[in-house]
C-alpha positions as CSV (number, residue, x, y, z in Angstrom):
1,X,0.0,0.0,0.0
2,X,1.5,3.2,-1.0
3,X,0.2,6.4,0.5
4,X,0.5,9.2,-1.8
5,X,1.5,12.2,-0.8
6,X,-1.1,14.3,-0.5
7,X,-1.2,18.1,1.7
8,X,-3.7,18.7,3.9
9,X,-6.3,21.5,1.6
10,X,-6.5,24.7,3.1
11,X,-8.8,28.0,2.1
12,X,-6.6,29.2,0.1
13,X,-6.7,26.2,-2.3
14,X,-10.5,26.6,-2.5
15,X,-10.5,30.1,-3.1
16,X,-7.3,30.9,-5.4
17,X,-9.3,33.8,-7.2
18,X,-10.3,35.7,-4.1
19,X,-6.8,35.5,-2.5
20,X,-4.5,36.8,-4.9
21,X,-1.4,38.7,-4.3
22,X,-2.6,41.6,-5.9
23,X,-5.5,42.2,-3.5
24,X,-3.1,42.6,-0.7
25,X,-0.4,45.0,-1.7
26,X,-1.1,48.3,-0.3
27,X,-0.6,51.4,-2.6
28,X,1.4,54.6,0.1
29,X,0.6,57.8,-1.2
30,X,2.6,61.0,0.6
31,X,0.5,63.4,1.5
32,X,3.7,66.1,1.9
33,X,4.5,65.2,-1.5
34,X,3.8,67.3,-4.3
35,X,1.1,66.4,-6.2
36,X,2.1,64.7,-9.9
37,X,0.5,67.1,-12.2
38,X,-0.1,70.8,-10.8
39,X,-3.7,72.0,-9.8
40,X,-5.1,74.9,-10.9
41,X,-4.5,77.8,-8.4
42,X,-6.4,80.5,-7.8
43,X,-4.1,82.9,-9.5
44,X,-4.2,80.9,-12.6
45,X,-8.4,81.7,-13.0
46,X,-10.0,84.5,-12.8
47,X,-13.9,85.3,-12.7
48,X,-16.2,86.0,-15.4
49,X,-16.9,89.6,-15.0
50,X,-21.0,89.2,-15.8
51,X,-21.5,86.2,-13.8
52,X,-18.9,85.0,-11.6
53,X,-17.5,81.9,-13.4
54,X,-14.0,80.6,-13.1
55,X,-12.1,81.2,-16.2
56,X,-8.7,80.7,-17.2
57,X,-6.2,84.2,-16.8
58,X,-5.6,83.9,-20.4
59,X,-9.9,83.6,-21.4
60,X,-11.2,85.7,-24.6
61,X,-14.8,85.2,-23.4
62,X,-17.0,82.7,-21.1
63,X,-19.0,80.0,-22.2
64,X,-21.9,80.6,-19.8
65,X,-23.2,84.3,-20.7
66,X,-21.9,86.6,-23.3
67,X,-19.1,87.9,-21.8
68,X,-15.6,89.0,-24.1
69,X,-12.5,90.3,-23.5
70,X,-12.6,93.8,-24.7
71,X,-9.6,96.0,-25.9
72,X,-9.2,98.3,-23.1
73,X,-10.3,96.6,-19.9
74,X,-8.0,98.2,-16.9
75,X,-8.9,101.2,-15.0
76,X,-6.3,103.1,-15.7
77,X,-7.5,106.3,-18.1
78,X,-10.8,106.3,-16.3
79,X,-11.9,109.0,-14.6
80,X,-14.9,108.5,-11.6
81,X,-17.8,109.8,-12.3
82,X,-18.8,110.3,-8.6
83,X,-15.6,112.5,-7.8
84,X,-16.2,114.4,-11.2
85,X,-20.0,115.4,-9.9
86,X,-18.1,116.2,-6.0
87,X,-15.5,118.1,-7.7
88,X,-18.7,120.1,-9.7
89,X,-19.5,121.6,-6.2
90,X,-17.1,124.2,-7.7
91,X,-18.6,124.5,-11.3
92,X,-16.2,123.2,-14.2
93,X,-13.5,121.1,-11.7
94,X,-15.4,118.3,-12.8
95,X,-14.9,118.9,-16.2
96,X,-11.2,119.1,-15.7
97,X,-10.8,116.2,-13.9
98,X,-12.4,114.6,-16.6
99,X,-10.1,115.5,-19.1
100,X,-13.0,118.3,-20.8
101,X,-10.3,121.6,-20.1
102,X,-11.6,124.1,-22.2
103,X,-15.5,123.4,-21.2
104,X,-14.3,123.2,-17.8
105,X,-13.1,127.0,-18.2
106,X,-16.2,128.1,-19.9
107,X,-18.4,126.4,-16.8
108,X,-16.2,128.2,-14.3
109,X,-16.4,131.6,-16.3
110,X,-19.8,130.9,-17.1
111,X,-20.6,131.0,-13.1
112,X,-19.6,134.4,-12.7
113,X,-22.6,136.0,-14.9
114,X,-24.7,132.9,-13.4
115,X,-23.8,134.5,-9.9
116,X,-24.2,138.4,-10.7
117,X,-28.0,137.1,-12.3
118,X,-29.0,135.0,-8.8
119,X,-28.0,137.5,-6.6
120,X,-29.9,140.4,-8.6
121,X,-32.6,138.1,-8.5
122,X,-32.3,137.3,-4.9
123,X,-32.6,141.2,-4.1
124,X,-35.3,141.4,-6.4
125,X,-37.6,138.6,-4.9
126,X,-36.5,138.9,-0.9
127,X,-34.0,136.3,-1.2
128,X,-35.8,133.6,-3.1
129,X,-33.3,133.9,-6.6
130,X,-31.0,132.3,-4.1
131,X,-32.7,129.2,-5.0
132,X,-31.3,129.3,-9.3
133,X,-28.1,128.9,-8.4
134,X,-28.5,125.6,-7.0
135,X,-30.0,124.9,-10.7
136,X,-27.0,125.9,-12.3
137,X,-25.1,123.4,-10.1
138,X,-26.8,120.4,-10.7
139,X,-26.6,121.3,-14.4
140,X,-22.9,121.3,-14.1
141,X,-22.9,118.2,-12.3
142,X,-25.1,116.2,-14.6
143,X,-23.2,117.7,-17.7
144,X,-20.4,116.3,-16.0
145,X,-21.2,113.0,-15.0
146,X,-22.5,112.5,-18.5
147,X,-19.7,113.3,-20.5
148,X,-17.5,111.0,-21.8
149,X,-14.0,110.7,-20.6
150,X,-11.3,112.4,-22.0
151,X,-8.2,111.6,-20.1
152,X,-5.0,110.1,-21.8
153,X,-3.8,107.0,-20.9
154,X,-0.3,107.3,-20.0
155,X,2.1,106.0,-22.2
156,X,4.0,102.6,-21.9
157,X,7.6,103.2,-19.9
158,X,10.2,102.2,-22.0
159,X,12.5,102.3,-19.0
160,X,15.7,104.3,-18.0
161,X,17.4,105.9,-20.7
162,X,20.7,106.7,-20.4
């Protein structure tokens, strides 16, 4: 009688496919690493001026609303229109600061006849001609809040010259 030489089974042998090697190597990720491809940061996007979508820096226009990259798009050149109507307090400043020189003259040396006309009509109605001038400043003011603005953009810097 020869005995053959046969194991003992185990689990394993019943269930090869379940317990393959594969299943048990464990994958170590870093976490202080840096990551393999970089992320987007936040200075890479920027938002959609009409409605607030991350774009790329670089973006011509945005595919949500109808937003594109003008020609002129920084501030520089642009003159308030709030600080023109403050400045209009004193008719024509306003004007100047808008770029508008010459009517800003003209709205400062028009005030003097404007003036010498309310306060004749101020004696003349017991002080109620007062009350025009204040007509002739918010015609200033809206004049110049409406105009378009006229300053010049400064011009690129080349840089020191020597």
């Amino acid at each position: 009688m020869a005995f053959a030489a046969t194991r003992p089974t185990t689990l394993l042998d019943e269930f090869p496919a379940a317990c393959e090697r594969s299943m048990f190597e464990m994958s170590v990720e870093y976490t202080d690493a840096p990551p393999t491809r970089p992320e987007s940061t936040a200075a890479d996007q920027m938002p959609c001026p009409y409605c607030g979508h991350l774009l790329p820096k670089d973006a011509q226009s945005c595919d949500r609303c109808d937003w594109k990259r003008g020609a002129t798009e920084t501030a520089e050149g642009k003159a308030s229109d709030a600080v023109a109507v403050i400045l209009s307090i004193i008719p024509g400043l306003g004007h100047i600061y808008k770029g508008h020189r010459l009517a800003g003259f003209l709205w400062i040396a028009g005030a003097i006849p404007v003036g010498i006309f309310v306060l004749l009509a101020a004696v003349a109605s017991a002080g109620f001609g007062i009350g025009l001038f204040f007509f002739y400043l918010i015609a200033v003011m809206l004049h110049a809040y409406a105009v378009d603005d006229r300053v010049v953009t400064p011009k690129e810097d080349e840089g020191e010259e020597y």
